[in-house]
N, C-alpha and C positions, 0 to 999 in steps of 0.2 A: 312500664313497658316490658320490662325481664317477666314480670308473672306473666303474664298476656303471650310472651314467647314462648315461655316452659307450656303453659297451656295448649297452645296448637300444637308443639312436639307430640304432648304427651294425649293429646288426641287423634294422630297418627301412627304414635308406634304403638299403643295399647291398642289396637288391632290388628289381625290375623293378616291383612291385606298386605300388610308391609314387608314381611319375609317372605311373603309368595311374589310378589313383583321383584324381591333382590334377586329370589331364587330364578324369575326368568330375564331377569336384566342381563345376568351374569353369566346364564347358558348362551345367549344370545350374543353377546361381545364373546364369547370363547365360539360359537360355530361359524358367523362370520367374520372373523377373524382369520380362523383357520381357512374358508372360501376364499376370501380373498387375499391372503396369503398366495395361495396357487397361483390363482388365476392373475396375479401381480408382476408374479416372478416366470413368467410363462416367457418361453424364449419368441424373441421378436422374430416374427416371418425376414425368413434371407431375403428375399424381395424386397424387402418394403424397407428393412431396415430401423425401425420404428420402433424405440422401445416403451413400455407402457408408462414410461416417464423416469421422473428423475431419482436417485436414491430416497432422498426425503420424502417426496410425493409417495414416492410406493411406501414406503412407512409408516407417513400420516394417515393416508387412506386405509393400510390393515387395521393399524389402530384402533381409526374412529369409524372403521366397519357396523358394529353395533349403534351407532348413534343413530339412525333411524329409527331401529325400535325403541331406543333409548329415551328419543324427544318424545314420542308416542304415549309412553309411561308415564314420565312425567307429565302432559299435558293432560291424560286422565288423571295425576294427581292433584293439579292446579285445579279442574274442575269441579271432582271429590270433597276437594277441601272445602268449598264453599256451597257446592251445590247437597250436599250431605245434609249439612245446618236446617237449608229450608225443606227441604226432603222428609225429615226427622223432626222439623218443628224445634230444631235447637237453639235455632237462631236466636229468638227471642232472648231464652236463658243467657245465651252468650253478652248479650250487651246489656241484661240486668247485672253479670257478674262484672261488667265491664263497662259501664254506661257511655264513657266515651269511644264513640264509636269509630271516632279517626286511630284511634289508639289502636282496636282489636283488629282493623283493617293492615294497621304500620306491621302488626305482629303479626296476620296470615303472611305479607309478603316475606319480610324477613325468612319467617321460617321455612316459606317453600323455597327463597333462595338456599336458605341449607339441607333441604330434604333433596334440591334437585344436585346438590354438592357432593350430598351421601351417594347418591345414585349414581353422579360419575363413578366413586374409586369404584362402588362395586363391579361398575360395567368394564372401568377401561384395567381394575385389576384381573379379570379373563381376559381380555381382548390383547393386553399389551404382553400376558404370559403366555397365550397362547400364539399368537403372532410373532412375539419374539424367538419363538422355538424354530417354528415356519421361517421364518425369515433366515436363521442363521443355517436352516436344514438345507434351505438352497441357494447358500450362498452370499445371500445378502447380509448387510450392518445390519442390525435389529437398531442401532441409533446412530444413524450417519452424519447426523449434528445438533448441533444444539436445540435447530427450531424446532423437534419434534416436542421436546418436555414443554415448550409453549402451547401446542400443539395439545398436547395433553390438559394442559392448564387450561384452554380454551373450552375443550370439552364439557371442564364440572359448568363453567361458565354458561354454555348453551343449554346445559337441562337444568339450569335454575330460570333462565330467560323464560323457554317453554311453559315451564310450571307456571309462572306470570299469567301467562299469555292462555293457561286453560284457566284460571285463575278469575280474568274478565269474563271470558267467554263461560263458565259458570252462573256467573253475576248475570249479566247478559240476555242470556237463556235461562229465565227460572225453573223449567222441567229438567230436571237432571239428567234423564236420561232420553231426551233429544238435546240437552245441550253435548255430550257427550258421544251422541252419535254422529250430531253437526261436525262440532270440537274437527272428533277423530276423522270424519271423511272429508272434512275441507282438508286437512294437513295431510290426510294419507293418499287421496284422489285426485278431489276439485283441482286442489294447486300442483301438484304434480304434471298432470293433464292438461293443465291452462296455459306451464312453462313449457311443456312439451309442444303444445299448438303455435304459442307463439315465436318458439325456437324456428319456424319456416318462414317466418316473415323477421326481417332485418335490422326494421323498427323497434319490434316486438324484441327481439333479440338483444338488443344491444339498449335502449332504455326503461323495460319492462321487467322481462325474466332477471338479472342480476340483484333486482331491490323486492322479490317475492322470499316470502320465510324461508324456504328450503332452501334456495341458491344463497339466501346470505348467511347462512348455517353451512352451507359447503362450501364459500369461500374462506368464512372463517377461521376451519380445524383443516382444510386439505388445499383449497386456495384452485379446485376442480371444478369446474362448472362447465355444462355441459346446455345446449339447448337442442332442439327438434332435430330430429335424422343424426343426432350424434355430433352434431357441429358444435363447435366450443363457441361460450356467449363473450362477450365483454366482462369478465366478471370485477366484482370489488378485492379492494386488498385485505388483507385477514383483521383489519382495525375500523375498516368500512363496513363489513360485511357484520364484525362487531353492533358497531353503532347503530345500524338497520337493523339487527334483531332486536337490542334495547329499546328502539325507536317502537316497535310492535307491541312491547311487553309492557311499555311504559304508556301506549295510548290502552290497548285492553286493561292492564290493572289499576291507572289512573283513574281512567273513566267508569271502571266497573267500581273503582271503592268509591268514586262522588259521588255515583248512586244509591249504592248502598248508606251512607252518610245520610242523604238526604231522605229518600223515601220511610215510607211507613213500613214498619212490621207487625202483622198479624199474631 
């Protein structure tokens, strides 16, 4: 199993692709970071009285600002991973040098839990250096307690989840490149647009949108959930919202590796 891991590493990082994604992972947690920095610590309207929440909330959310793009990346890397193989016709080779095919499968997940692990520090080492600066320029703790480094720690957590979950959806989709454009428009659109519609209806609100990927990713790292017209949903608590992205990651790359297990390769 250790060779089979060192293998998918080192079929990742011997390409060009991987410092070009640190490289925009990293801009990306340092500019929105810095946005929503501002727009965090924005003085509450005298009227209303309303501040944009609590020290830690504002925190957690500058922090895990890049995490959008973040799962994004990874999710094209989940897909990559696998959908590459057949792309390339590697596939085959793979499970001659590997013949147990449960094995090569054990070892893609593994490793993209640790590729999506890499890709946290890179993301939240901008986001938390640059936000940190933000934060203390106007004012605020850059750590006003402890939950935030969970917070953090939840992060590397969610873009290994991700990577799973493009992972199946690879498997899934044997064209690479509609699996990856499916992939990336159900997480970047479909579902975004879906929680948004059904944020207007109450139902939809409160036992619908909280258990969709996105809302269990932002309850997770910020515990922020939001549904239609801006109305806050029911959300889960950061160990729910947990266990619902697992719950996602673990039906796409479960069921995407029985497949692979079982069917024929060309």
């Amino acid at each position: 199993m250790t060779a089979a891991i060192r293998a998918e590493f080192r079929k990742f990082f011997t390409t060009r692709m991987w410092w070009g994604l640190a490289i925009a992972i990293f801009l990306a947690g340092i500019a929105l970071a810095v946005a929503f920095g501002f727009i965090y610590t924005l003085k509450p309207d005298p009227a209303e009285h309303r501040p944009m929440g609590t020290p830690l909330q504002i925190a957690n959310s500058v922090y895990t600002a890049g995490l959008g793009v973040g799962y994004l990346l990874t999710l094209t890397i989940g897909v990559m991973q696998i959908g590459s193989e057949y792309r390339h016709k590697t596939i085959t080779s793979t499970f001659l040098g590997t013949p147990r095919r449960a094995r090569v499968m054990g070892a893609k997940v593994i490793a993209l839990l640790g590729i999506g692990a890499i890709y946290g520090l890179i993301s939240l080492a901008g986001s938390v250096l640059a936000g940190a600066i933000v934060l203390h320029a106007r004012g605020y703790a850059p750590f006003p307690e402890a939950g935030v480094f969970r917070t953090l720690a939840l992060s590397l957590l969610v873009l290994g989840l991700w990577a799973l979950i493009g992972l199946g959806a690879g498997i899934l989709i044997p064209n690479q490149v509609a699996a990856l454009l499916i992939s990336v428009g159900v997480a970047w659109i479909v579902e975004p647009l879906a929680g948004f519609g059904l944020g207007f209806w109450s139902w939809g609100r409160d036992h619908i949108v909280p258990y969709l990927p996105s809302q269990a990713t932002s309850a997770m790292v910020s515990g922020v959930s939001r549904g239609g017209g801006g109305q806050t949903v029911h959300e889960l608590t950061w160990w729910g919202g947990a266990l619902m992205l697992a719950a996602y990651a673990a039906v796409m790359a479960g069921f995407g590796s029985w497949r692979t297990v079982r069917s024929d390769i060309s």
